[in-house]
N, C-alpha and C positions, 0 to 999 in steps of 0.2 A: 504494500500500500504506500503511495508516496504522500510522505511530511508533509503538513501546510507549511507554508514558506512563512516564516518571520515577515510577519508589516515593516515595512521598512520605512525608517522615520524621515520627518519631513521637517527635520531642523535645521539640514545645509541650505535649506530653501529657506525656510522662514528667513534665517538669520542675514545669506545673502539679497533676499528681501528689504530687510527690516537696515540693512546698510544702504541700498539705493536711496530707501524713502528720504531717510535721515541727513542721504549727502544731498538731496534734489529738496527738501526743506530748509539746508543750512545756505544753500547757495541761494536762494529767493529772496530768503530773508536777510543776508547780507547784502546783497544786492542792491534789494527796496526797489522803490518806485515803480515804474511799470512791470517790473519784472516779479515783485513782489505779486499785484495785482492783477496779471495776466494767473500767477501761478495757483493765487485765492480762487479765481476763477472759474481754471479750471477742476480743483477740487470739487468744488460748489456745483458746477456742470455736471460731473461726474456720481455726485452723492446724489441730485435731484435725479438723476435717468434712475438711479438704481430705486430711488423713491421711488417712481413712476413705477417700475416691473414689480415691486412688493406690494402695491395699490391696487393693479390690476389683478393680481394675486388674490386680492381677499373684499375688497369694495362692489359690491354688487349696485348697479344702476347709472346711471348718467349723473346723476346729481350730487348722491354719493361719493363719485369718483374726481368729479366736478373740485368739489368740496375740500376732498383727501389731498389732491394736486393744489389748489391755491393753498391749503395751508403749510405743506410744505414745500412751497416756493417762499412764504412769511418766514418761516422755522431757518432754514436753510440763506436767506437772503440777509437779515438780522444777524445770522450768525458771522457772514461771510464779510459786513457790513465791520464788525467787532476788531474781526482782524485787521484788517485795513486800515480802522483808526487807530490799534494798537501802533501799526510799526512808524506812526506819523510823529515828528520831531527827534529830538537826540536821544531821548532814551526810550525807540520804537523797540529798535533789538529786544532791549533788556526785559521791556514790560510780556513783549509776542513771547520770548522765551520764559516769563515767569508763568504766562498763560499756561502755555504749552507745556511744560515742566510739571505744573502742579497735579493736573491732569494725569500725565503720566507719574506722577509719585501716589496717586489716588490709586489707577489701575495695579502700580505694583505692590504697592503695600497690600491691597485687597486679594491680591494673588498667593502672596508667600501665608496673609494669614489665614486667608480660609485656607493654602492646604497645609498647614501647620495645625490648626485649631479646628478644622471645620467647624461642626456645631449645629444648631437648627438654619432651616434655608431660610429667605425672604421670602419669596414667594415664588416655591416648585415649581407651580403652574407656568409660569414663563421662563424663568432659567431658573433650573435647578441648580447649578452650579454656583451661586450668589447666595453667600450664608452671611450671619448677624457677626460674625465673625473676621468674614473678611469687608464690612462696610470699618467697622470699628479699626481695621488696619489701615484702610485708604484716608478713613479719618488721621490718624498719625501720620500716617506717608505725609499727606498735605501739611498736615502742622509741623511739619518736620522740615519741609522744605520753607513754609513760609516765614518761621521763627528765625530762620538763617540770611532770609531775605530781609525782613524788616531790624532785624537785629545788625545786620551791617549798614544799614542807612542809620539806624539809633546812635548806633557807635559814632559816627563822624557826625554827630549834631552837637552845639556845645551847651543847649540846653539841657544835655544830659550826662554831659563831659564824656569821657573818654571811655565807649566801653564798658561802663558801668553794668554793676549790679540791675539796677533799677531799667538800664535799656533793656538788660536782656527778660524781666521779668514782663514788663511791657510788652515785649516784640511777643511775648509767649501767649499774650492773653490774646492781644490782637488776633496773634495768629488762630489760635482754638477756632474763633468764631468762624472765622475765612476760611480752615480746613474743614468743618462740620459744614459748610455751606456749598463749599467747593466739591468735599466728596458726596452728600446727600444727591447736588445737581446732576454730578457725572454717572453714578450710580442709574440716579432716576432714567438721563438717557441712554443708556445700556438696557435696561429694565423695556421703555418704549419699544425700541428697536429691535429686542427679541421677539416682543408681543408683534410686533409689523410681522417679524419672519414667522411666527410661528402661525400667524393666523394666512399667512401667506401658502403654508405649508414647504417651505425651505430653511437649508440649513445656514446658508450664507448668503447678505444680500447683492453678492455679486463672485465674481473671479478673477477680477482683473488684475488682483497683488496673490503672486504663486505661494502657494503659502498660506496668507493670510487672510481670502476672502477679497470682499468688496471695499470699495473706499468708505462706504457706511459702515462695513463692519470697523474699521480702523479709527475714524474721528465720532461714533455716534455720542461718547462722553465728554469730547473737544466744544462737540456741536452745540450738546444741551446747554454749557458752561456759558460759551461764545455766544449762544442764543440771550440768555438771563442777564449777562453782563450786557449786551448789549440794547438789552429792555430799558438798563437803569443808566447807560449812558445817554437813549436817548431820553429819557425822563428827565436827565439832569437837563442836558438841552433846553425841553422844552420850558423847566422851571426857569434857566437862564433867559430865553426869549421874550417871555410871558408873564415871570414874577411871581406862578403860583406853581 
């Protein structure tokens, strides 16, 4: 009787994946300007098509479907909208890579802890894989990252001299808040986009990164972030224009 052959794993791939994305993000985003903005783009082009095949997937009716597509062109436009004002003036870089960054300290904290701790799921029904566990890690990830963040900007202020004690308990408090907000958002859009796939009935909402799925599967927790941030900066706007 012949052996089932070993699965053979698909990590030389992911990983020389996961190095293209990262050289073809660091180059845009150095770059700026139109280069930046063409490259937002075509992410944004990219995640709405695959919007579009997950909707037809599971949206019954013309109005319905109507509906599903204008909202996320709002979802995806917003978000795409967020970056773009991130990388505007001198410290675009810094701010797009803090975005960016936190996001990804969310997903990995939530990774190493649910499979360290697992524990009870969130909620099975849409990804089983998402436990109380690994939310409470992506929470740290993020505060982890951000208390490093805020706390090097504390440090060079002289209203709080040098470094001090007191910056760094500050920088931690601040942070808490921003990581429990930051991971709850990215979570939640994780959380969505499984529910798009699973009502869709697929596994991934695309294939065009070998490896890793669809460009929705890669930014859906980038998206939700970039979408909310960019709720509250146009609100500040408008409170700017308006007065109220």
């Amino acid at each position: 009787m012949t052996q089932p052959q070993p699965k053979k794993s698909d990590l030389p791939v992911r990983a020389a994946s996961a190095m293209v994305m990262v050289a073809l993000f660091g180059m845009a985003l150095a770059l700026g300007g139109s280069v930046w903005a063409v490259f937002v783009a075509l992410i944004a082009t990219g995640v709405y098509y695959e919007w579009s095949r997950l909707v037809r997937g599971f949206a019954g009716g013309t109005a319905a479907r109507l509906a599903w597509m204008a909202g996320g062109f709002v979802y995806i436009a917003v978000a795409a909208f967020t970056l773009l004002d991130l990388r505007i003036g001198p410290f675009g870089i810094g701010r797009t890579l803090l975005l960016v960054g936190t996001v990804i300290a969310v997903d990995v904290g939530a990774y190493f802890a649910g499979r360290t701790f697992g524990g009870p799921k969130i909620a099975p029904a849409i990804s089983p894989s998402k436990t109380w566990s690994g939310l409470i890690g992506g929470i740290l990830g993020a505060t982890a990252l951000l208390t490093a963040y805020l706390y090097w900007f504390l440090c060079y202020d002289p209203a709080f001299g040098h470094c001090a004690l007191r910056s760094l308990s500050l920088a931690l408090s601040k942070a808490l808040v921003g990581g429990i907000a930051l991971a709850v958002t990215a979570q939640a859009g994780d959380f969505f986009e499984s529910w798009m796939k699973r009502r869709a009935g697929v596994k991934d909402s695309g294939n065009l990164i070998p490896g890793h799925g669809g460009l929705f599967d890669r930014v859906d927790g980038l998206l939700a972030v970039s979408f909310v941030l960019g709720l509250v900066i146009l609100a500040t706007l408008r409170a700017q224009l308006f007065g109220t």
